[in-house]
Rosetta silent file (secondary structure, phi, psi, omega in degrees, C-alpha in Angstrom):
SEQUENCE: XXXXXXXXXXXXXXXXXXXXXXXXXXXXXXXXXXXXXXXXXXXXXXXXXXXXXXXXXXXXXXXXXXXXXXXXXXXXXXXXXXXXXXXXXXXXXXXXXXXXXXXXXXXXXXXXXXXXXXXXXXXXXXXXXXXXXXXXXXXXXXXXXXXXXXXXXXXXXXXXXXXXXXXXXXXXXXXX
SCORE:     score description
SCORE:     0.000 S_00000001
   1 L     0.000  -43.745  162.359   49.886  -54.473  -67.805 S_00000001
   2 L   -33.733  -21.026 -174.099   50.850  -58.248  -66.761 S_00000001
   3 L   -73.498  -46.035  174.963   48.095  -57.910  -64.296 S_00000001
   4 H    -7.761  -57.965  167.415   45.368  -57.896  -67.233 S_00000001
   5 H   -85.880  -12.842  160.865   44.562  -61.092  -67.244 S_00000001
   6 H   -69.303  -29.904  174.234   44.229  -61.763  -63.920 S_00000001
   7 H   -69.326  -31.430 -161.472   41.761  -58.691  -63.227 S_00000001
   8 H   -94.233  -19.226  171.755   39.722  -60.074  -66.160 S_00000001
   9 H   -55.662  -51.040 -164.531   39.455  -63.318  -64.456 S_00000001
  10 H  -117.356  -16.195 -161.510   37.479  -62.735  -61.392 S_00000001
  11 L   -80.086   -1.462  171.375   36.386  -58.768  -62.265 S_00000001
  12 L  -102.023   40.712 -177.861   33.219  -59.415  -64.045 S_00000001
  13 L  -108.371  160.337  173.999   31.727  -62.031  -61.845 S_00000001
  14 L  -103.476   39.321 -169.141   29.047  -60.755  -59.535 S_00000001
  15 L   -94.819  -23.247  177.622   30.029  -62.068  -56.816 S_00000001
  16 L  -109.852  -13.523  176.314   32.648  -59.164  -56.562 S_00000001
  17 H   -70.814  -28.948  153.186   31.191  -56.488  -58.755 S_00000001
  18 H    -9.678  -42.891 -179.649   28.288  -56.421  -56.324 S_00000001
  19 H   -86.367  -16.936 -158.536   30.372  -54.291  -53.992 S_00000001
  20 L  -117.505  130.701  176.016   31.440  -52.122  -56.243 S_00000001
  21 L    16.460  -61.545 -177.776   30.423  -48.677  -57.619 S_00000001
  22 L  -131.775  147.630 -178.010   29.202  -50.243  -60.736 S_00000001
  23 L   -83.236  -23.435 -141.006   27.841  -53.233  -61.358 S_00000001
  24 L   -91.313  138.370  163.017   27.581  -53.411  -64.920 S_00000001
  25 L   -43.650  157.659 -175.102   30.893  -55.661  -66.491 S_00000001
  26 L  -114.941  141.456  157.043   33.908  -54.105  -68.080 S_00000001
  27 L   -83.778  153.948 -178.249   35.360  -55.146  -71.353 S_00000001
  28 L   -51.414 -100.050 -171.451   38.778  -56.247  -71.636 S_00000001
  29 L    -5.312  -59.642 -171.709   39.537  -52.765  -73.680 S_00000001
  30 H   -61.663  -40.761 -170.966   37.986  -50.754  -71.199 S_00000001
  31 H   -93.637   -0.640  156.996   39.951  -52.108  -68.170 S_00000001
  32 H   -67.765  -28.193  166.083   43.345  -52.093  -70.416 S_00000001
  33 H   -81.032  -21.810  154.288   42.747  -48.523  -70.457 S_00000001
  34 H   -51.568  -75.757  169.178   41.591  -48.273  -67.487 S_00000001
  35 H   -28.029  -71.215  179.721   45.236  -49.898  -66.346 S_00000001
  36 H    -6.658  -91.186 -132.798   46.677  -47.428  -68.944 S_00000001
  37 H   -75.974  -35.547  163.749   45.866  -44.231  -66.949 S_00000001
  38 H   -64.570  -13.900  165.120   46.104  -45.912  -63.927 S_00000001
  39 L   -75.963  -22.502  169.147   49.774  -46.745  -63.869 S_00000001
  40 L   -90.821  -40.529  171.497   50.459  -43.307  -64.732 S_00000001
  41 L    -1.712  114.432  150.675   48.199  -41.438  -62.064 S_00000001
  42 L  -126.827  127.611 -160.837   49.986  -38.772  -60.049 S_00000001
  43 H   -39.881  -49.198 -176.235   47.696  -38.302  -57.184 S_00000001
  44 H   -55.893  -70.950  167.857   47.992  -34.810  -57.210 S_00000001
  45 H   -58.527  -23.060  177.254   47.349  -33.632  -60.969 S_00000001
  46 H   -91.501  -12.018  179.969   44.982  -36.802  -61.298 S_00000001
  47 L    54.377   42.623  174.478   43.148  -36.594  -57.881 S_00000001
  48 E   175.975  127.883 -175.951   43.639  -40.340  -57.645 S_00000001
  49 E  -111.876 -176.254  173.940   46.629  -43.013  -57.260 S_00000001
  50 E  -165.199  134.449 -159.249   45.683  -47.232  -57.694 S_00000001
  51 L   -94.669  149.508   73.827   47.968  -49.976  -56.038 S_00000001
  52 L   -23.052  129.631  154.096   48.652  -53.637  -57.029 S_00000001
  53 E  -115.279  131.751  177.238   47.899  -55.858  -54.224 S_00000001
  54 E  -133.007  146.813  175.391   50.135  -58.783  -54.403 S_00000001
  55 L   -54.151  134.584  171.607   51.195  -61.912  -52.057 S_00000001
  56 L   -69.820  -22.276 -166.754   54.233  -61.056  -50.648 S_00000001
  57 L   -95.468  -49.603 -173.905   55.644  -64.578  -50.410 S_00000001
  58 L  -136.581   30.481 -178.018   54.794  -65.428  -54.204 S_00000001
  59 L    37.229   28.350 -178.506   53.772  -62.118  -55.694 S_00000001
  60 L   -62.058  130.363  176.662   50.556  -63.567  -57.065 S_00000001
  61 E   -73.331  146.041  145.341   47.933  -60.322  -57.945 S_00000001
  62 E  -127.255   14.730 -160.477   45.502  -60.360  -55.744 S_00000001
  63 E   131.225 -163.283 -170.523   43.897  -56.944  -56.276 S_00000001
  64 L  -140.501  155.567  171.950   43.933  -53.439  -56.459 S_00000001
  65 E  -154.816  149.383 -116.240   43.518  -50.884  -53.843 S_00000001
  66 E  -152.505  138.603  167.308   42.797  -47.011  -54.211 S_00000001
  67 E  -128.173  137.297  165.802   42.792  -43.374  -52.988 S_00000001
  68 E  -147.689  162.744 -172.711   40.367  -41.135  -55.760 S_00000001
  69 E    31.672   71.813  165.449   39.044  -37.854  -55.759 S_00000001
  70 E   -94.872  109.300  165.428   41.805  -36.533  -53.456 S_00000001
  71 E   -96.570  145.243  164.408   41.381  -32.915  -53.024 S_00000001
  72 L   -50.521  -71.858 -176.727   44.261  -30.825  -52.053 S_00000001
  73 L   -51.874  -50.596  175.265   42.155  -28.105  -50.718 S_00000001
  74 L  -122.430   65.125  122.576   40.640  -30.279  -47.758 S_00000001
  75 L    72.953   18.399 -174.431   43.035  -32.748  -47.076 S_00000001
  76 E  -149.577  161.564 -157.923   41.097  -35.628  -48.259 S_00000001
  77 E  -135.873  150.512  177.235   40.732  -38.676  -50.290 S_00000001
  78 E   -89.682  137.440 -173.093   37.926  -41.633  -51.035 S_00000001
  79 L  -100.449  167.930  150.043   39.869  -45.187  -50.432 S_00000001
  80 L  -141.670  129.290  174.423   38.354  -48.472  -52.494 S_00000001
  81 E  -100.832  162.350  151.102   39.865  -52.321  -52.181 S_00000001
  82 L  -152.607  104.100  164.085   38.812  -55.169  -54.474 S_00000001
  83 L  -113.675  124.798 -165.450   40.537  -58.393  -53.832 S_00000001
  84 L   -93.551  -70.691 -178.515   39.214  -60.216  -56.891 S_00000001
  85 L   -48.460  143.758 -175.920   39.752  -64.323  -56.274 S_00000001
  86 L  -111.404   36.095  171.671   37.060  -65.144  -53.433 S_00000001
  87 L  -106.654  -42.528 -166.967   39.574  -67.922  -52.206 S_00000001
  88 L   -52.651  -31.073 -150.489   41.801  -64.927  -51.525 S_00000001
  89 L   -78.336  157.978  147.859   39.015  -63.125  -49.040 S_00000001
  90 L    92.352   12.093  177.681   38.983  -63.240  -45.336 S_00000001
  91 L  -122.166   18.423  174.178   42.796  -64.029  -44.838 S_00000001
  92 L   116.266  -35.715 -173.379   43.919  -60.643  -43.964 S_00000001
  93 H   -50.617  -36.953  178.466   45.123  -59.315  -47.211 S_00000001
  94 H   -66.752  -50.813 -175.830   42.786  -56.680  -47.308 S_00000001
  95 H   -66.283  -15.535 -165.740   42.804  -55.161  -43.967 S_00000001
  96 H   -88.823  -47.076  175.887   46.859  -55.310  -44.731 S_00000001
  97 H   -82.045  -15.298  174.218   46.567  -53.043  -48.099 S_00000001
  98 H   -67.526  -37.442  179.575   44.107  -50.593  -46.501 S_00000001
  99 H   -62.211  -40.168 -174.598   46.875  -50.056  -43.729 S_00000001
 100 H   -85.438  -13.435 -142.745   49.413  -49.342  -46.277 S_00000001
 101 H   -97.399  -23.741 -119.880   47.289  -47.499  -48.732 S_00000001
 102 H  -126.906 -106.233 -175.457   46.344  -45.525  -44.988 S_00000001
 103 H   -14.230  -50.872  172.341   50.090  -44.738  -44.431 S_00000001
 104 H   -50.760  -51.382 -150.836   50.660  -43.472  -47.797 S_00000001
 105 H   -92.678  -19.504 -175.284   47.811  -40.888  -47.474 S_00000001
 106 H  -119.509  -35.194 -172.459   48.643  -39.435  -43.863 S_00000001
 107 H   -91.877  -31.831 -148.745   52.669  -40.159  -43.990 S_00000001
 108 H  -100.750  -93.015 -150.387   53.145  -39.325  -47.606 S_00000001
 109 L   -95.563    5.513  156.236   50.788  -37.429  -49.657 S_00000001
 110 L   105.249  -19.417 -154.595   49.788  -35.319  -46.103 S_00000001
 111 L   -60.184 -178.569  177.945   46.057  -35.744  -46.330 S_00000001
 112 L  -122.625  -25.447  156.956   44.022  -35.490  -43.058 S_00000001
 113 E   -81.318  119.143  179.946   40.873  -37.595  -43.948 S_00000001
 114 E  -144.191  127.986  174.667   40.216  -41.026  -45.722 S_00000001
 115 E  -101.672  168.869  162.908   36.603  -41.877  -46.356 S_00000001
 116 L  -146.138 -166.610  160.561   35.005  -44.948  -48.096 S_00000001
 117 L  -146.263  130.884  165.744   31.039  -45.982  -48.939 S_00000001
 118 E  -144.041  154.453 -170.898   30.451  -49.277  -48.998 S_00000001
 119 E   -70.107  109.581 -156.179   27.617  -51.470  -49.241 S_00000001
 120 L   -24.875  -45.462 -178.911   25.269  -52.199  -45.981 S_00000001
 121 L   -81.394   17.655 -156.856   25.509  -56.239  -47.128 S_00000001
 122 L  -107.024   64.165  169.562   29.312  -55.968  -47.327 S_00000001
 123 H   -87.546   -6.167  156.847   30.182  -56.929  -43.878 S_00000001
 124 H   -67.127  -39.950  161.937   32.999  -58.491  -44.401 S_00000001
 125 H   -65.458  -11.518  175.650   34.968  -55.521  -45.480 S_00000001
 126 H   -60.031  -54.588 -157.650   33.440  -53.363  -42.810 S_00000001
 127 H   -72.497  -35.468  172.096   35.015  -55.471  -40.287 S_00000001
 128 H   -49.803  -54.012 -167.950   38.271  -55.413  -42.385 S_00000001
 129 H   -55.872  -25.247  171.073   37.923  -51.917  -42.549 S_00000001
 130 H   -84.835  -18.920  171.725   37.180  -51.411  -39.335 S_00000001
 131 H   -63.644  -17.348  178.034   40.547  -53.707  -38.322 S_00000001
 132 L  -105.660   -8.174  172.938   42.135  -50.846  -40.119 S_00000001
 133 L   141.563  -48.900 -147.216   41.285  -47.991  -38.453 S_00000001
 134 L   -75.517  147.315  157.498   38.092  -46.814  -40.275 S_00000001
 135 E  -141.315  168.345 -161.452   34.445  -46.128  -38.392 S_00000001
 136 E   -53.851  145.476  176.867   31.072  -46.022  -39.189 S_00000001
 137 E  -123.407  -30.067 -163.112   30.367  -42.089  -39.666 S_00000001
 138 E   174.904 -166.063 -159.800   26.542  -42.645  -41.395 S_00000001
 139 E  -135.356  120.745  110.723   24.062  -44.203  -43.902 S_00000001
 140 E   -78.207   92.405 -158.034   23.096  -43.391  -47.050 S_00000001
 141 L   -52.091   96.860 -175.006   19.997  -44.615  -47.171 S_00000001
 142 L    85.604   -4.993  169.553   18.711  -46.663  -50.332 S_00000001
 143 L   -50.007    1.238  125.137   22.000  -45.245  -52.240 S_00000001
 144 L  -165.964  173.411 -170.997   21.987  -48.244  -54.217 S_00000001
 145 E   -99.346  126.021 -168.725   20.259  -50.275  -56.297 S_00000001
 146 L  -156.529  116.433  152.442   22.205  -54.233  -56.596 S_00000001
 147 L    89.691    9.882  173.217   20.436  -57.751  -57.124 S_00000001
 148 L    80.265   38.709 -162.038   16.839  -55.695  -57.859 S_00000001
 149 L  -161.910  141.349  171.128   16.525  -54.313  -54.468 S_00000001
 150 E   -88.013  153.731 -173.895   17.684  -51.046  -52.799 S_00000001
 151 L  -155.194  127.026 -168.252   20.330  -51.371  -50.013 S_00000001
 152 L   -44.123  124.695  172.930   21.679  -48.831  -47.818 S_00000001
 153 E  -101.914  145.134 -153.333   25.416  -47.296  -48.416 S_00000001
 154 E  -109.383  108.078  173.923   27.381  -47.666  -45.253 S_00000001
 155 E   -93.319  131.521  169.406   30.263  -44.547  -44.733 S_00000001
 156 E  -124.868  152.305 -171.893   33.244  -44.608  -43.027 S_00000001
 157 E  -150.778  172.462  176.780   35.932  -42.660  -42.339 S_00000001
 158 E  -137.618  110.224 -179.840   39.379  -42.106  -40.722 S_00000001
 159 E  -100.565 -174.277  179.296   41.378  -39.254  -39.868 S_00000001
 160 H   -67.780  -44.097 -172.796   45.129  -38.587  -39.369 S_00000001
 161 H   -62.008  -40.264 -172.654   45.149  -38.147  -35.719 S_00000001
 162 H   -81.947  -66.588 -158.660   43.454  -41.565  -35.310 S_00000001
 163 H   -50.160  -23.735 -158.666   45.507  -43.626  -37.491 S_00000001
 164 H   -92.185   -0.806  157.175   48.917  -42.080  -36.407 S_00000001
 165 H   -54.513  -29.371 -165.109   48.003  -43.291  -32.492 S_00000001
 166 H  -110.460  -24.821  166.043   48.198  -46.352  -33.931 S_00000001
 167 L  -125.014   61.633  174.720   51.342  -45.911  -36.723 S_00000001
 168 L   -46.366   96.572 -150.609   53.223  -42.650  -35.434 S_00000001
 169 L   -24.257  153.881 -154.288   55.240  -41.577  -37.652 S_00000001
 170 L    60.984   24.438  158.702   58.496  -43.679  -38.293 S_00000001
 171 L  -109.127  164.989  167.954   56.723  -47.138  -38.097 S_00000001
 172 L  -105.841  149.719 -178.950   56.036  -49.109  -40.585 S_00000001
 173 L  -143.714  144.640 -147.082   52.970  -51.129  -41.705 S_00000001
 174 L   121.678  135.176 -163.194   52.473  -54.298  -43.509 S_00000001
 175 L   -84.641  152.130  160.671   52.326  -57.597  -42.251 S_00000001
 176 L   -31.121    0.000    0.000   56.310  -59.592  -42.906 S_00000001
């Protein structure tokens, strides 16, 4: 709940809700409850766990990062980042919590799959994403509407076999 005001800082601007699901702003209320449920989440009964990402050196939040709609029955889960200051972007952080958020889901909760959709003008997290493991699987074409224009959703995915070539079990991941 400490995090609150920092998520309210940068999460309505549209320079990052652009990327994201929904565009439309959150009220403070909505995203304390939104925290609520999230801090409680167990993946399993909730089909969905959510992360702090914080500097390691001076534990500053610097986002949140996500597994949702994990079904049990096929081994798989949807991932989402936000790193909300855009001083923050492009230094690694991201590509760092998708690895552990990655580990968790293949060492941990077992799954075999981790997809994402993200938006066609969002190349900077593609290449983070792709620095993490994930590739392009398709397009969903005109799948949204952002900035008064339709734009292309880009999907990616990862499976267990690929990531654990690269973290076999008993490694660790996370930059020092």
């Amino acid at each position: 709940m400490e995090d609150l005001d920092n998520i309210m800082k940068y999460w309505n601007t549209l320079e990052l809700r652009q990327y994201l699901d929904n565009q439309m702003p959150m009220s403070r209320n909505t995203e304390h409850q939104w925290l609520e449920r999230s801090t409680t989440m167990d993946p399993w009964r909730d089909g969905g766990m959510t992360l702090a990402v914080e500097d390691k050196k001076t534990g500053e939040f610097l986002g949140t990062v996500s597994l949702f709609r994990i079904q049990k029955q096929h081994k798989r889960a949807e991932f989402g980042i936000a790193i909300h200051k855009p001083e923050n972007l492009g230094k690694g952080y991201g590509t760092d919590a998708t690895r552990v958020m990655l580990w968790i889901a293949f060492q941990i909760l077992g799954l075999n799959s981790v997809y994402l959709i993200t938006l066609d003008t969002n190349e900077r997290a593609q290449r983070a994403y792709e620095k993490a493991g994930f590739r392009k699987a398709g397009i969903f074409r005109q799948g949204a509407f952002v900035k008064g224009a339709f734009h292309d959703f880009i999907i990616m995915d990862i499976l267990k076999e690929e990531f654990l070539k690269e973290y076999p079990p008993g490694t660790e991941v996370g930059s020092p």
